[in-house]
C-alpha positions, 0 to 999 in steps of 0.5 A: 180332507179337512183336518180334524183334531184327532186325525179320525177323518184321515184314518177312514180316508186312509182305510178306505183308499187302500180297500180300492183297486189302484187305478191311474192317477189323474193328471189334474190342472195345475191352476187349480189345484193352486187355487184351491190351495190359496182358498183353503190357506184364505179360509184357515186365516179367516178363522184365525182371525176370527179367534184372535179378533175375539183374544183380543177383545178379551185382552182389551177387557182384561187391560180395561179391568188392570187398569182400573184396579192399577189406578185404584191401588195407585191412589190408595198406595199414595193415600189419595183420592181415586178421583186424583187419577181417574183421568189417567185411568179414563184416558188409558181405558179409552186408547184400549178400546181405542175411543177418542172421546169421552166424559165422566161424571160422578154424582156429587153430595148434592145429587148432581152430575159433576164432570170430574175427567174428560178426554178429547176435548179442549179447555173451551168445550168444558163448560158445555160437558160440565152442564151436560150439553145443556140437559142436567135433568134429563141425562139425570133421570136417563141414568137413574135406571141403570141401563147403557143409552145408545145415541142415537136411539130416540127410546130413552133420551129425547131427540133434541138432547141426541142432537146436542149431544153428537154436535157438541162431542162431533161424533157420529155415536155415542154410549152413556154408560152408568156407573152403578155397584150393590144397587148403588149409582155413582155416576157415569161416563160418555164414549164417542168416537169420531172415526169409531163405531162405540154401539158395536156390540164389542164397544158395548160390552167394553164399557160394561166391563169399563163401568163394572170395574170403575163401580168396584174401585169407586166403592173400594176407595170409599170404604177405604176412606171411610176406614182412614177416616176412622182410623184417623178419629181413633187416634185423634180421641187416643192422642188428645185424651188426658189420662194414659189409654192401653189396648193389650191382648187377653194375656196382657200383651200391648197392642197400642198406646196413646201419646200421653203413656209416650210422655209418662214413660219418655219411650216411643209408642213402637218401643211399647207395643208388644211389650207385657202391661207389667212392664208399665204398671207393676201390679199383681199377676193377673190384674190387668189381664181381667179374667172376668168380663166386668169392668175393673177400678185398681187402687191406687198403684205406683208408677215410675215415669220418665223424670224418675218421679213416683205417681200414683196411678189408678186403672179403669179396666174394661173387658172387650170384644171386637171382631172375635178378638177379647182386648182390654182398654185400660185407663190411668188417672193420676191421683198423686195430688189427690191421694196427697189431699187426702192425707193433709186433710186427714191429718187437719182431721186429727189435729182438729179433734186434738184440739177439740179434745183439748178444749174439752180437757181444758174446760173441765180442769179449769172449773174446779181450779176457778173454784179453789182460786175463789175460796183462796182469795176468801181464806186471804181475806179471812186471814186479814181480818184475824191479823187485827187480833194480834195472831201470826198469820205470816206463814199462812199469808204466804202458803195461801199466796203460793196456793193461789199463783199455783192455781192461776 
């Protein structure tokens, strides 16, 4: 009997033997029960093999996909580009599969094909791949579709490109595989092996998991340059800006500072986030929170900096809302200087309508003085006169002459 997993076809052998008159066993060769022994024990290994060939596939997949994401997070661990470690990821995808050569390609800014890693070839043969065996155009627009080209098949690529391509890489067959992710092509790669049949089925669908994985690592390292380099952006325009620059949660806690509130207060930037904004500007409960959601300007507020010096700082508060989260962004400007030019310039305003004041009160006193100067010196020259008539004008004389330097 052949075993089943529930034993369901023992039982009914078993049930009916015992319902059958025992009879006399049969003396049977022993060569052939031994020969049908071994071909059932050949039978079992066959389908053994066949499932553990398939576990392996399966597992050769599942490395393909380990070691691309392995080289994936070892560039961006290493804060490098994915493309720095693309070699050693192609060369341990291809010993999986156990592929002795093969090329990758990236599309480059310009559009192009550009050979970027390349496994089984020498320094010689490099200037062959990179032109793309002398057919840039037509592997471009072979590729453009996104399907996997088999060489040789003469259906995509022309006949003269195969040949160029199988003489070039000394190889019976060969795959080119786009790499494409969302609709988006990224570039490709070339597998042949010399001793290996890579149009097998199993080849095939090992570089369409090879392609797949590398797709998805390509676009994860681009998002996350792009996300370096905005970061990067972020805290350069922070860190150059002038004035002191906060990001503090709704309730007023620091999340992040730029370098010129490092050198105001002589703190670092991590001895200042996660602190409460009252700790930086002294202002009253609930200012730099902003309940409301329009932008807030304080007046003029003092602040104790580093050198023991007192500024006068005023604060742009501006209300926002990024991912779900409402932060405020808080802007200082220093208006010491300006809040002392104010000053001097309103006591210059002061002093100025002293003094016009002054001017105004000097004028109108020295009218009627100029007045009683004139009819003093009129009084003097009438008193000489009567001086010819023998009178005694000698007081009189010397109270108009007092009257007179009075007046000046």
């Amino acid at each position: 009997l052949m075993r089943t997993p529930d034993l369901s076809g023992v039982v009914a052998a078993l049930v009916q033997a015992i319902g059958r008159s025992r009879r006399a066993a049969a003396v049977e060769d022993v060569a052939e029960l031994q020969r049908q022994h071994e071909s059932r024990i050949f039978w079992q290994l066959e389908r053994q093999v066949q499932q553990n060939s398939g576990l392996a596939q399966r597992c050769s997949f599942q490395a393909t996909q380990l070691a691309v994401l392995a080289g994936a997070a070892q560039a961006l661990a290493g804060r490098r580009s994915l493309e720095e470690v693309l070699g050693d990821v192609l060369a341990s995808c291809l010993d999986m599969a156990g592929i002795s050569r093969g090329m990758l390609y990236l599309l480059g800014s310009d559009g192009q094909l550009t050979l970027k890693e390349q496994i089984g070839f020498t320094d010689a043969d490099r200037q062959v791949l990179a032109s793309l065996f002398g057919h840039r155009q037509a592997f471009a627009e072979a590729v453009a579709p996104g399907r996997i080209i088999i060489i040789p098949s003469g259906t995509v690529l022309p006949d003269q490109v195969e040949r160029d391509v199988l003489a070039a890489m000394a190889v019976t067959s060969a795959l080119v595989v786009p790499i494409m992710g969302n609709g988006e092509l990224f570039g490709a790669f070339l597998l042949g092996g010399r001793t290996t049949d890579v149009t097998t089925p199993d080849s095939i669908a090992f570089a369409r998991v090879m392609a797949t994985q590398l797709a998805q690592a390509l676009n994860l390292a681009r998002t996350f340059a792009r996300l370096s380099a905005a970061e990067e952006r972020y805290r350069t325009m922070m860190d150059t800006a002038q004035d002191p620059v906060a990001v503090s949660t709704a309730d007023g806690t620091v999340q992040e500072v730029n370098r010129r509130w490092e050198e105001l207060l002589g703190r670092p930037r991590s001895a200042i986030i996660g602190r409460p904004i009252r700790e930086l500007v002294p202002v009253e409960e609930g200012l730099m929170t902003n309940g409301n959601a329009m932008r807030t300007v304080t007046s003029p507020l003092t602040v104790q900096v580093a050198n023991g010096a007192e500024l006068l700082m005023e604060f742009a508060i501006n209300p926002l809302q990024i991912a779900g989260e409402r932060l405020l962004v808080s802007i200082g400007r220093d208006v010491t200087e300006r809040v002392r030019t104010q000053a001097q310039l309103m006591m210059a305003d002061r002093l100025a309508s002293v003094g016009m004041l002054a001017a105004g009160v000097a004028h109108e006193i020295n009218n009627p003085l100029a007045a009683v100067i004139a009819n003093l010196d009129l009084a003097d020259v009438d008193l000489s006169a009567l001086a010819g008539h023998q009178l005694d004008t000698t007081e009189l004389a010397q109270d108009l002459k007092d009257a007179r330097e009075a007046a000046e």
